[in-house]
TORPA-4810 file (N, C-alpha, C, O; in nm, 3 decimals):
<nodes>
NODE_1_-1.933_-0.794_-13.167_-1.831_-0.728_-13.246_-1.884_-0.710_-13.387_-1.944_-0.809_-13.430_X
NODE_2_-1.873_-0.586_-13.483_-1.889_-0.573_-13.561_-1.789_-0.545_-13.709_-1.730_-0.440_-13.737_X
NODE_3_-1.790_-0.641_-13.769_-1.689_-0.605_-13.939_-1.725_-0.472_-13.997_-1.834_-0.417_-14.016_X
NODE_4_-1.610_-0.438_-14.018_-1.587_-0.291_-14.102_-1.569_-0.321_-14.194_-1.616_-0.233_-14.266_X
NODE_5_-1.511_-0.420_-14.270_-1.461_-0.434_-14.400_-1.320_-0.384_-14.421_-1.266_-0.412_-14.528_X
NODE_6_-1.260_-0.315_-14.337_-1.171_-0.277_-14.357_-1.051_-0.367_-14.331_-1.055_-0.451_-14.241_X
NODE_7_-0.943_-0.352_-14.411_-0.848_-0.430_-14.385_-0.650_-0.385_-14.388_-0.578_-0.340_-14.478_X
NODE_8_-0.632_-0.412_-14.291_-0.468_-0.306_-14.270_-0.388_-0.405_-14.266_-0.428_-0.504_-14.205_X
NODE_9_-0.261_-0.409_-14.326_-0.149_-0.463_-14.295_-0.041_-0.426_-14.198_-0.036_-0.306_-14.170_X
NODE_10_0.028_-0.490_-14.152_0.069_-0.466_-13.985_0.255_-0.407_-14.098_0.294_-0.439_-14.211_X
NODE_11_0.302_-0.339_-14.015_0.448_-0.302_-14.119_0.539_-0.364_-14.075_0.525_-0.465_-14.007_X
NODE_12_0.652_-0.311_-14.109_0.806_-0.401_-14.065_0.805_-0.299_-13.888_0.910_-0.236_-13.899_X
NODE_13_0.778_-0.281_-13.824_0.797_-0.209_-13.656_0.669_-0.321_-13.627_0.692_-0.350_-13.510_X
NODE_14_0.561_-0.393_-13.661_0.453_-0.418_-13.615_0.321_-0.298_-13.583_0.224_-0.317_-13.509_X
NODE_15_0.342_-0.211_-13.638_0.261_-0.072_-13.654_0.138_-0.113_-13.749_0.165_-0.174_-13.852_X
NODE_16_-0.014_-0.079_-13.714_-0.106_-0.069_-13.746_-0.176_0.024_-13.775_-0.234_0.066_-13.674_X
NODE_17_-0.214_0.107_-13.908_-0.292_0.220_-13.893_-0.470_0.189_-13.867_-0.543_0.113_-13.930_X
NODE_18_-0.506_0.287_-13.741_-0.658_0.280_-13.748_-0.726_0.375_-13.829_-0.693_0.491_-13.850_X
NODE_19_-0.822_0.315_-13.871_-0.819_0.428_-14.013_-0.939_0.580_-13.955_-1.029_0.592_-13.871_X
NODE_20_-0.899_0.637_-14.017_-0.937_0.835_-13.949_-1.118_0.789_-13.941_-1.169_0.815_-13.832_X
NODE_21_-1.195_0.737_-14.028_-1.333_0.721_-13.995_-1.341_0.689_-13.862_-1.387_0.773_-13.784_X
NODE_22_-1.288_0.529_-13.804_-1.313_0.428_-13.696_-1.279_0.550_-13.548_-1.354_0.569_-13.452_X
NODE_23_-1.134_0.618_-13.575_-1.075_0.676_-13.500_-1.206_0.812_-13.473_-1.234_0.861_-13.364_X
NODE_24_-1.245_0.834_-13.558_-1.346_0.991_-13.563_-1.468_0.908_-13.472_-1.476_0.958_-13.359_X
NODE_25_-1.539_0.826_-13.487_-1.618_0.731_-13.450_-1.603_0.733_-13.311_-1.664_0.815_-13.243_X
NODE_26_-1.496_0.618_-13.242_-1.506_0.537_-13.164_-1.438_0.694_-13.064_-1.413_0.686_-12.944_X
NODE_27_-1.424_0.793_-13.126_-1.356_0.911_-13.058_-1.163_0.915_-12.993_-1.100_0.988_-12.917_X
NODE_28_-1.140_0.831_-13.050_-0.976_0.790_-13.054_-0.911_0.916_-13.098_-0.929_0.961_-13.211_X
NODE_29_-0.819_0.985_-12.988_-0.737_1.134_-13.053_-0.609_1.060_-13.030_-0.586_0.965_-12.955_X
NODE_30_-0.536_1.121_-13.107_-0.362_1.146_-13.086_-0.332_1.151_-12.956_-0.384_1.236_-12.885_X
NODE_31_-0.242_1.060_-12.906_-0.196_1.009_-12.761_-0.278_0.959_-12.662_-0.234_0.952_-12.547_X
NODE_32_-0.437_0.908_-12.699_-0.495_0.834_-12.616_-0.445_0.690_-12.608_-0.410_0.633_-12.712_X
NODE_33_-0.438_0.629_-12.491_-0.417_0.516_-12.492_-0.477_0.405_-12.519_-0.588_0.408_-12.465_X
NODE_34_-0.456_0.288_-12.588_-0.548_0.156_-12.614_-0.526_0.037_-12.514_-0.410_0.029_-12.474_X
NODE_35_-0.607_-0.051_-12.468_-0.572_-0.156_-12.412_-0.578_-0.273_-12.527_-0.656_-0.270_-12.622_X
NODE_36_-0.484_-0.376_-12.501_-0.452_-0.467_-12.602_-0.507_-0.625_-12.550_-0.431_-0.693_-12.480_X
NODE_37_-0.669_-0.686_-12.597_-0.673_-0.811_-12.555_-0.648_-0.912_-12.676_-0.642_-0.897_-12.798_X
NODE_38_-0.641_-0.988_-12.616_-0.675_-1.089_-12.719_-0.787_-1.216_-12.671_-0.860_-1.205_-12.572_X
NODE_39_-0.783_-1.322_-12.749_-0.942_-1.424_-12.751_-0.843_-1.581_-12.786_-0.741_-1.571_-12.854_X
NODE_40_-0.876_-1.680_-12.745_-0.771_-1.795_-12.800_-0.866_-1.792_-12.923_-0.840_-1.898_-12.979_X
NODE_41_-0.956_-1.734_-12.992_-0.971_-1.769_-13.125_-0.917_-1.685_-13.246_-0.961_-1.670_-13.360_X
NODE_42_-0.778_-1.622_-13.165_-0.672_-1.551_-13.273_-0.726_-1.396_-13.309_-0.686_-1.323_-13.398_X
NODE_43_-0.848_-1.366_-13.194_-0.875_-1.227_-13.216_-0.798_-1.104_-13.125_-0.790_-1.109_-13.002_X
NODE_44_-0.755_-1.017_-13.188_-0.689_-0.875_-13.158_-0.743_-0.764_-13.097_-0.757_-0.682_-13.188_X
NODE_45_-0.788_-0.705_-12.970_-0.934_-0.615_-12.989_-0.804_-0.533_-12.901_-0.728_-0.576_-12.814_X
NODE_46_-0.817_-0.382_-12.973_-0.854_-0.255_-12.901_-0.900_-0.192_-12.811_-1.000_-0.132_-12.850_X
NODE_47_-0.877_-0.172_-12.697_-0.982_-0.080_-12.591_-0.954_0.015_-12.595_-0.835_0.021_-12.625_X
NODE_48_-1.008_0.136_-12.578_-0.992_0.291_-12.528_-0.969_0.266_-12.368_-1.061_0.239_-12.291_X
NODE_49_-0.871_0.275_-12.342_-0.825_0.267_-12.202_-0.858_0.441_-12.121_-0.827_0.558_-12.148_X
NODE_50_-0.933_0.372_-12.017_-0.979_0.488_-11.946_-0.902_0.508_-11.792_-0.944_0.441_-11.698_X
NODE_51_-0.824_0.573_-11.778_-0.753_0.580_-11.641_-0.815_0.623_-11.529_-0.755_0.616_-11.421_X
NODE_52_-0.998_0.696_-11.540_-1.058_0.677_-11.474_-1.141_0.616_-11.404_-1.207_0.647_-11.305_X
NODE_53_-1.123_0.447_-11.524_-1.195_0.388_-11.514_-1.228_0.287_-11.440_-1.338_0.234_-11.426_X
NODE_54_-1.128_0.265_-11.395_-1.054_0.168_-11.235_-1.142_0.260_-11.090_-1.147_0.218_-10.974_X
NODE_55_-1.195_0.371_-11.135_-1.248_0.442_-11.034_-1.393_0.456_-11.006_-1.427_0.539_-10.921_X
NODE_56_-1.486_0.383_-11.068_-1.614_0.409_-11.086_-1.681_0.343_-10.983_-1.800_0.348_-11.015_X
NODE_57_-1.668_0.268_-10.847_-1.725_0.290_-10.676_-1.675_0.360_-10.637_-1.746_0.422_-10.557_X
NODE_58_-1.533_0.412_-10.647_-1.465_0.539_-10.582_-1.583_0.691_-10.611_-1.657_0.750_-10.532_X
NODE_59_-1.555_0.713_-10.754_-1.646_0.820_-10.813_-1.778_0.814_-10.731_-1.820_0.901_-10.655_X
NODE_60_-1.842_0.687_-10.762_-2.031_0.699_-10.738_-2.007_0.729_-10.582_-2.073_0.830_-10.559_X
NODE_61_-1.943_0.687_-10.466_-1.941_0.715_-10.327_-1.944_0.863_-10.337_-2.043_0.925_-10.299_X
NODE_62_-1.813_0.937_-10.400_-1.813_1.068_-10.431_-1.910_1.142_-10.483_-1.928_1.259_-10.448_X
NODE_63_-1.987_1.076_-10.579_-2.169_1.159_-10.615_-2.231_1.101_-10.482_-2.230_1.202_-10.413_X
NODE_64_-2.268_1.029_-10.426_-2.373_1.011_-10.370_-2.344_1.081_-10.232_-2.432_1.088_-10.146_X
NODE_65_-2.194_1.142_-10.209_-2.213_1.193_-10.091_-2.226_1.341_-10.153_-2.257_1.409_-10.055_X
NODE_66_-2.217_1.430_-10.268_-2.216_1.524_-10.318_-2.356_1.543_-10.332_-2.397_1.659_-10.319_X
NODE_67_-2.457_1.429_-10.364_-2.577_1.463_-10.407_-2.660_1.478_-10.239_-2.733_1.572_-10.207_X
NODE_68_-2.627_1.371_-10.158_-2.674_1.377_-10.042_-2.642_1.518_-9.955_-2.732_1.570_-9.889_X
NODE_69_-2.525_1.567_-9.960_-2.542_1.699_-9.911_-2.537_1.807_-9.925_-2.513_1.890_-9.837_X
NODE_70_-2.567_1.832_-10.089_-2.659_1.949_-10.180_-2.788_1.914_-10.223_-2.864_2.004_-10.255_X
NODE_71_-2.817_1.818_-10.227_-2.970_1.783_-10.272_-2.969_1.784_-10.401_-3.076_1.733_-10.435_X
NODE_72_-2.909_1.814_-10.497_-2.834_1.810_-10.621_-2.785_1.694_-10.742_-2.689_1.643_-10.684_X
NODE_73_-2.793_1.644_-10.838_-2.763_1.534_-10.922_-2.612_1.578_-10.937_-2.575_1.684_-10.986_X
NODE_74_-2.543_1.495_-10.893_-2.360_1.493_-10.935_-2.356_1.378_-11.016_-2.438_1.286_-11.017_X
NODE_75_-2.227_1.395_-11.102_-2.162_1.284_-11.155_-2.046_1.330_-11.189_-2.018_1.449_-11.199_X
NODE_76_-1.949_1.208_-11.214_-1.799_1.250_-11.274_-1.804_1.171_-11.414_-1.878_1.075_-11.434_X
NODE_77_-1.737_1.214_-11.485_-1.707_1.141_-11.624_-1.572_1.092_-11.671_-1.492_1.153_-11.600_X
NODE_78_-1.518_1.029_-11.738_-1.391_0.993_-11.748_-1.384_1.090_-11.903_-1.486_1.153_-11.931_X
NODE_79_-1.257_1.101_-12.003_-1.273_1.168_-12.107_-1.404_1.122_-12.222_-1.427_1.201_-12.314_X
NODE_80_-1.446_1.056_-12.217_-1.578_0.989_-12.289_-1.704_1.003_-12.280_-1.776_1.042_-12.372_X
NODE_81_-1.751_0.963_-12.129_-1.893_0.938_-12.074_-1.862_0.929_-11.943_-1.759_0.912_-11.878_X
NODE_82_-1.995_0.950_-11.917_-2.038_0.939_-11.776_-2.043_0.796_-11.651_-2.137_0.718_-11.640_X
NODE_83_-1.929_0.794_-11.578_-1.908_0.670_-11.505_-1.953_0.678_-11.367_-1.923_0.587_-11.290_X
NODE_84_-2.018_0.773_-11.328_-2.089_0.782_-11.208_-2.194_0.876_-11.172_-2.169_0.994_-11.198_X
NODE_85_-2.309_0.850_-11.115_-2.419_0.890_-11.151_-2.457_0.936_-10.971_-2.372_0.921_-10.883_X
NODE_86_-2.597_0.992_-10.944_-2.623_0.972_-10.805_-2.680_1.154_-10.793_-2.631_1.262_-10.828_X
NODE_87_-2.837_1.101_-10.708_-2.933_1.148_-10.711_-3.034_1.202_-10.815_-3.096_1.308_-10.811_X
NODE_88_-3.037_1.088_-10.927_-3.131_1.130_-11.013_-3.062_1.077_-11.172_-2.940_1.085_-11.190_X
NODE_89_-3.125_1.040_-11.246_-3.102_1.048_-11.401_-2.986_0.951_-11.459_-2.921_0.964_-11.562_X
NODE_90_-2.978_0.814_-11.323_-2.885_0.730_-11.364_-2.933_0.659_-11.492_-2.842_0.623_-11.567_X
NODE_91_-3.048_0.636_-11.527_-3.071_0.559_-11.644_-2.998_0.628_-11.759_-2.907_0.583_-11.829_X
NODE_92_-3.065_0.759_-11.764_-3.042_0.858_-11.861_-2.872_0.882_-11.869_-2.820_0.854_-11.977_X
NODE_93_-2.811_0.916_-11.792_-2.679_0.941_-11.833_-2.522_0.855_-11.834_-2.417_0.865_-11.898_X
NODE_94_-2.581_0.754_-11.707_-2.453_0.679_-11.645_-2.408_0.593_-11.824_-2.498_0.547_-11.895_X
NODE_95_-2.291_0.590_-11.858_-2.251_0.482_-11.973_-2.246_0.606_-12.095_-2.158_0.602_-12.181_X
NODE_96_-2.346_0.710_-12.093_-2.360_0.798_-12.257_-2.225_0.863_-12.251_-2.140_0.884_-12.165_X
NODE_97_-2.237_0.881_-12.343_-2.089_0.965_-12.415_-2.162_1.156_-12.404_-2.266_1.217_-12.430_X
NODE_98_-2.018_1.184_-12.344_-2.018_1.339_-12.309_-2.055_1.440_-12.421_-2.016_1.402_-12.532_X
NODE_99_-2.098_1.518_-12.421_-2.132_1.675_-12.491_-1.999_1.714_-12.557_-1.895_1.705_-12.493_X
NODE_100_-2.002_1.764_-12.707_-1.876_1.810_-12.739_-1.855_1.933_-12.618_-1.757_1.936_-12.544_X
NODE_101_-1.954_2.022_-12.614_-1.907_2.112_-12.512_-1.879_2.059_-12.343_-1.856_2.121_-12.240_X
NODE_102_-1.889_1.946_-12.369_-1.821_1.927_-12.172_-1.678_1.877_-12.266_-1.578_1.905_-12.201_X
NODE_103_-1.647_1.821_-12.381_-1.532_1.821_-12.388_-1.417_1.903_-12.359_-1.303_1.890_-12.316_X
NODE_104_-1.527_2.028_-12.418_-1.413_2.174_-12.520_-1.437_2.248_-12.336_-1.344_2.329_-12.342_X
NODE_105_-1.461_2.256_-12.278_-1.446_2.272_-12.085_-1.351_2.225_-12.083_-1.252_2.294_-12.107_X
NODE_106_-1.332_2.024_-12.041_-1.279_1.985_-11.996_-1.098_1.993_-12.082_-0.994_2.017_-12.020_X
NODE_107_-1.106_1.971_-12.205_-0.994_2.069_-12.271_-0.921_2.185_-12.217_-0.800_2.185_-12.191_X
NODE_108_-1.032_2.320_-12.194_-0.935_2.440_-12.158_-0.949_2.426_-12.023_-0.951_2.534_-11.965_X
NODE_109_-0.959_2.330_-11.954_-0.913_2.336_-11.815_-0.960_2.414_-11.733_-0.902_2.421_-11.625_X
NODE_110_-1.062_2.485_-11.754_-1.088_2.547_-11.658_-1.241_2.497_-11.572_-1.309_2.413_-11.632_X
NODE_111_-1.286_2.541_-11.454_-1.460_2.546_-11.431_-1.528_2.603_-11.482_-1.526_2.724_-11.506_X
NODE_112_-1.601_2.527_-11.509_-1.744_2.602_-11.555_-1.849_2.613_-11.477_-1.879_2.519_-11.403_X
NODE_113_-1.919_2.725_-11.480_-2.044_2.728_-11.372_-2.151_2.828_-11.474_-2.132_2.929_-11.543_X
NODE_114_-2.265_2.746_-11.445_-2.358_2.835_-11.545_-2.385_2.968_-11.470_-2.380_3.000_-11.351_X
NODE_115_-2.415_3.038_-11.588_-2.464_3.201_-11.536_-2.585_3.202_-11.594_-2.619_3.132_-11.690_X
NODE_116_-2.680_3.318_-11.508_-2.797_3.283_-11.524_-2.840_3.404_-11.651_-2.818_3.525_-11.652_X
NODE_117_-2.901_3.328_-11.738_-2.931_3.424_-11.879_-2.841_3.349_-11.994_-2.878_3.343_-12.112_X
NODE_118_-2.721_3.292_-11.947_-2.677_3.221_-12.112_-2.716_3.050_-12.090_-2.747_2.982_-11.992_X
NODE_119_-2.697_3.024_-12.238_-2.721_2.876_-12.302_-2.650_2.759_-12.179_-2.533_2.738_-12.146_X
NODE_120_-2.736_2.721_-12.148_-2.664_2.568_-12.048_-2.614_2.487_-12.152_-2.622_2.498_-12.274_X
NODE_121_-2.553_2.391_-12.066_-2.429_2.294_-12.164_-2.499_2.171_-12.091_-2.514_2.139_-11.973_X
NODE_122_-2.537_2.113_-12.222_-2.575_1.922_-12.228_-2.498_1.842_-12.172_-2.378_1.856_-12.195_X
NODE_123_-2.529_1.767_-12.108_-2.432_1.648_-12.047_-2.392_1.588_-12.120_-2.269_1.581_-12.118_X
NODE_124_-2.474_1.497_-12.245_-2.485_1.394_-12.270_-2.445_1.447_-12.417_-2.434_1.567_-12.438_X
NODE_125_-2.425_1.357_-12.513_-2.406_1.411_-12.688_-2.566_1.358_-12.718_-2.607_1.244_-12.696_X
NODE_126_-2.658_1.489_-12.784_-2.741_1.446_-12.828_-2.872_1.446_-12.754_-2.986_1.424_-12.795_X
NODE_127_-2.800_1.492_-12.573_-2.907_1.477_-12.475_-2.993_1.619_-12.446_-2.903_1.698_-12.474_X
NODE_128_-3.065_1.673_-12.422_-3.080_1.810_-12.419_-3.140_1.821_-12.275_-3.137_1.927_-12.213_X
NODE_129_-3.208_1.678_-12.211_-3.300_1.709_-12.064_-3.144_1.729_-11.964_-3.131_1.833_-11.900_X
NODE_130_-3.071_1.660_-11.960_-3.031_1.736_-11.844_-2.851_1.806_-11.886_-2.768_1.766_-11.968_X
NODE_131_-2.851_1.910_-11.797_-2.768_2.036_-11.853_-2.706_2.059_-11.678_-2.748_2.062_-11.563_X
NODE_132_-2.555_2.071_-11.773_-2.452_2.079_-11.587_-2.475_2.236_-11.569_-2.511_2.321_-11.651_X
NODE_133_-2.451_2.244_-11.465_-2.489_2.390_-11.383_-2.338_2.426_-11.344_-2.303_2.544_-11.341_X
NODE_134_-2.252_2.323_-11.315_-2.114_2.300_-11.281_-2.048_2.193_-11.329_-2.099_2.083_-11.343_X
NODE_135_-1.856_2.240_-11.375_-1.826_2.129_-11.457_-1.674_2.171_-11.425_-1.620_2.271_-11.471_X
NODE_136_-1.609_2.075_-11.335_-1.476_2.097_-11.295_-1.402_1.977_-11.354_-1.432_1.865_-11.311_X
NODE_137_-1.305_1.991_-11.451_-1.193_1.976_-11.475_-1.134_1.876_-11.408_-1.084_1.927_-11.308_X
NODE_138_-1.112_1.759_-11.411_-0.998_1.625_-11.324_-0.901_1.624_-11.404_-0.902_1.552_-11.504_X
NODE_139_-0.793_1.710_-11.371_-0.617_1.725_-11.394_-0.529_1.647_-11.301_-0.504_1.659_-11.181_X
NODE_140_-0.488_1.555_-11.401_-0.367_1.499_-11.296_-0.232_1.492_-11.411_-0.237_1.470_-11.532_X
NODE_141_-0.139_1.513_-11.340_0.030_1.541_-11.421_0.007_1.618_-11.571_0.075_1.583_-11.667_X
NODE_142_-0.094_1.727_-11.581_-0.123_1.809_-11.656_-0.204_1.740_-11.780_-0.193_1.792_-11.891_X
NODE_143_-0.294_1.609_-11.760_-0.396_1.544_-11.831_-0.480_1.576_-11.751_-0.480_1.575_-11.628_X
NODE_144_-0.589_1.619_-11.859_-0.727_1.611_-11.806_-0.777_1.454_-11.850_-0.763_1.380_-11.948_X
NODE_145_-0.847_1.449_-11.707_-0.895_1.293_-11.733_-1.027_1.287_-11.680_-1.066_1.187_-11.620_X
NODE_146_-1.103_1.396_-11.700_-1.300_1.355_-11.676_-1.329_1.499_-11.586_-1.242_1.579_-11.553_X
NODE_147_-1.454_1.506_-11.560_-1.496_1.596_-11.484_-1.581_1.508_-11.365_-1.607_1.392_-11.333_X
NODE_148_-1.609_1.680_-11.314_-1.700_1.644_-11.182_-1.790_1.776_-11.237_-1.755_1.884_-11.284_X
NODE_149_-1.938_1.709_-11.208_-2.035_1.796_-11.254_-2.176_1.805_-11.165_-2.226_1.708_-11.108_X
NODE_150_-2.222_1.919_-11.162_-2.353_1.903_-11.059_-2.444_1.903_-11.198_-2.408_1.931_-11.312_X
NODE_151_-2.517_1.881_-11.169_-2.622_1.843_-11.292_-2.825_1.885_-11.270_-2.890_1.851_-11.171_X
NODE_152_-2.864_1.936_-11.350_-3.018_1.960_-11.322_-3.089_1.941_-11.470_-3.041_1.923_-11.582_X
NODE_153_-3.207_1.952_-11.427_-3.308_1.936_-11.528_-3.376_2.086_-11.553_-3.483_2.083_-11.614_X
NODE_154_-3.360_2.128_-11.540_-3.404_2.256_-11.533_-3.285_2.401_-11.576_-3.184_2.444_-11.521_X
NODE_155_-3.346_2.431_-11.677_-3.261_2.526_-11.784_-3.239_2.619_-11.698_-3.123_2.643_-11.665_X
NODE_156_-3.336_2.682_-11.649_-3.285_2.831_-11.545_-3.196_2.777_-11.437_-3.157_2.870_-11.365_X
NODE_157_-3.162_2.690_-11.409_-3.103_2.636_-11.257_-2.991_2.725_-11.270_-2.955_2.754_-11.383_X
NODE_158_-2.928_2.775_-11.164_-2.824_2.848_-11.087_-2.751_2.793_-11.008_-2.796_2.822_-10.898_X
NODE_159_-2.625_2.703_-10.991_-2.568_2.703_-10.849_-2.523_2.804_-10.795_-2.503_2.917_-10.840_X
NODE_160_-2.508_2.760_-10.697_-2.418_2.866_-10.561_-2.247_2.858_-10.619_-2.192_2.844_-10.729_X
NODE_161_-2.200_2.876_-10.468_-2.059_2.888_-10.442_-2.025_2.764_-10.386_-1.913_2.715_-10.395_X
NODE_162_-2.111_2.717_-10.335_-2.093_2.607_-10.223_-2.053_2.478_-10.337_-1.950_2.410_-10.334_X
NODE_163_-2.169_2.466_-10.439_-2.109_2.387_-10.543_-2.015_2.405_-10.654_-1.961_2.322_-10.726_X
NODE_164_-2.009_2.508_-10.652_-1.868_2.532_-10.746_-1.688_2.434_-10.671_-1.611_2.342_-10.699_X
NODE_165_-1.710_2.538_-10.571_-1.620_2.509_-10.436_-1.624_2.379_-10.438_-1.519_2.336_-10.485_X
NODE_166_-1.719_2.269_-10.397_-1.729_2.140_-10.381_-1.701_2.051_-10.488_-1.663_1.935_-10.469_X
NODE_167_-1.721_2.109_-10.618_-1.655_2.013_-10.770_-1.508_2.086_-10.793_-1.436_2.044_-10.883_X
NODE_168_-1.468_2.183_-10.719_-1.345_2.191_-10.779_-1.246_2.133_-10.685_-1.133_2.112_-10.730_X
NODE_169_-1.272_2.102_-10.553_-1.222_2.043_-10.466_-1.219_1.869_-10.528_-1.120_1.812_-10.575_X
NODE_170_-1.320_1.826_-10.516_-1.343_1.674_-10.538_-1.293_1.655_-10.697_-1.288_1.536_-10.727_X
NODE_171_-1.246_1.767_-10.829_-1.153_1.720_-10.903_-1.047_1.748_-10.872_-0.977_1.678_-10.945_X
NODE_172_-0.974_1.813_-10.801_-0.828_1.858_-10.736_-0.813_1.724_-10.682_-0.725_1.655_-10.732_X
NODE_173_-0.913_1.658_-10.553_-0.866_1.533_-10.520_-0.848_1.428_-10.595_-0.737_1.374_-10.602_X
NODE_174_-1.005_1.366_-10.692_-0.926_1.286_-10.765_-0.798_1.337_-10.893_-0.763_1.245_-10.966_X
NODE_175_-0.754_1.427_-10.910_-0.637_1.435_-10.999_-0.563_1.364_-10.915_-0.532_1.245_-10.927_X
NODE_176_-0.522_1.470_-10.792_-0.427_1.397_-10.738_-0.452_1.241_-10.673_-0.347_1.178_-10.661_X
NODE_177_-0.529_1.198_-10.645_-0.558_1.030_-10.650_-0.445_0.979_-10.731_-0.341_0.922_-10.701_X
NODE_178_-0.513_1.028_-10.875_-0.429_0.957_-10.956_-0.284_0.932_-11.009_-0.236_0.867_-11.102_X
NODE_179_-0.231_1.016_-10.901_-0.086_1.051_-10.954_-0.036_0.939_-10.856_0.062_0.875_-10.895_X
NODE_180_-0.096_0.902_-10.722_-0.030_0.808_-10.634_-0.063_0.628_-10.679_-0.013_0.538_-10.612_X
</nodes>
């Protein structure tokens, strides 16, 4: 754990402000949820609660049968980073924090599928070797909560139909997963 120096007083509701740096930082928006632990040595900690995150053997079964029958690198991400990895580039991506542009996707809700001749989109923030080819949207009760992405190393790469079709299916399912 690391000191900020910073220091907040709690108000008359028990309300805490996190201050806009930590929040810009740790990537905390308006209506994300926190998990609340505590330590018997009187410490308070914060989590960024991930509702996908209860899902990460569910997810990797889901890449590794995606990668096994496209031959293809899949992964899904929760709103943050990458929580499941499979056929290739687990060192490199599994745990990193997402691309503003897989955010600003996973935002307008829609798929993405690269076309061949424009700029590919980074997986990773900061990462440039590997770039999704496909990037579907996990909507459940009108939250987006992570994608499903086929993934390559290779800038010209093209998917098909077959993988478009196959990440928009496998985020349709887990959305709805999550609603039950």
């Amino acid at each position: 754990m690391k000191a900020t120096g910073i220091v907040r007083r709690i108000d008359d509701l028990g309300r805490v402000v996190i201050p806009k740096e930590i929040r810009r930082t740790m990537r905390i928006r308006e209506g994300d949820p926190l998990e609340i632990y505590t330590s018997r040595d009187g410490e308070v900690i914060f989590k960024k609660y991930s509702l996908m995150g209860g899902l990460d053997d569910f997810a990797m079964r889901f890449c590794e049968t995606l990668s096994r029958s496209t031959g293809s690198v899949a992964a899904v991400t929760d709103r943050d980073s990458v929580i499941a990895v499979a056929g290739g580039g687990k060192r490199e991506l599994l745990g990193k924090a997402i691309s503003p542009e897989l955010e600003q996707i996973m935002e307008d809700r829609k798929i993405y599928q690269q076309v061949s001749g424009e700029k590919t989109v980074p997986v990773t923030e900061g990462g440039e070797k590997f770039r999704a080819t496909v990037a579907a949207p996990i909507i459940s009760e009108g939250d987006a909560l992570g994608l499903v992405l086929f993934v390559t190393e290779d800038e010209n790469a093209v998917t098909g139909e077959t993988e478009y079709k196959l990440a928009q299916t496998i985020a349709a399912f887990l959305g709805k997963h999550m609603e039950s």
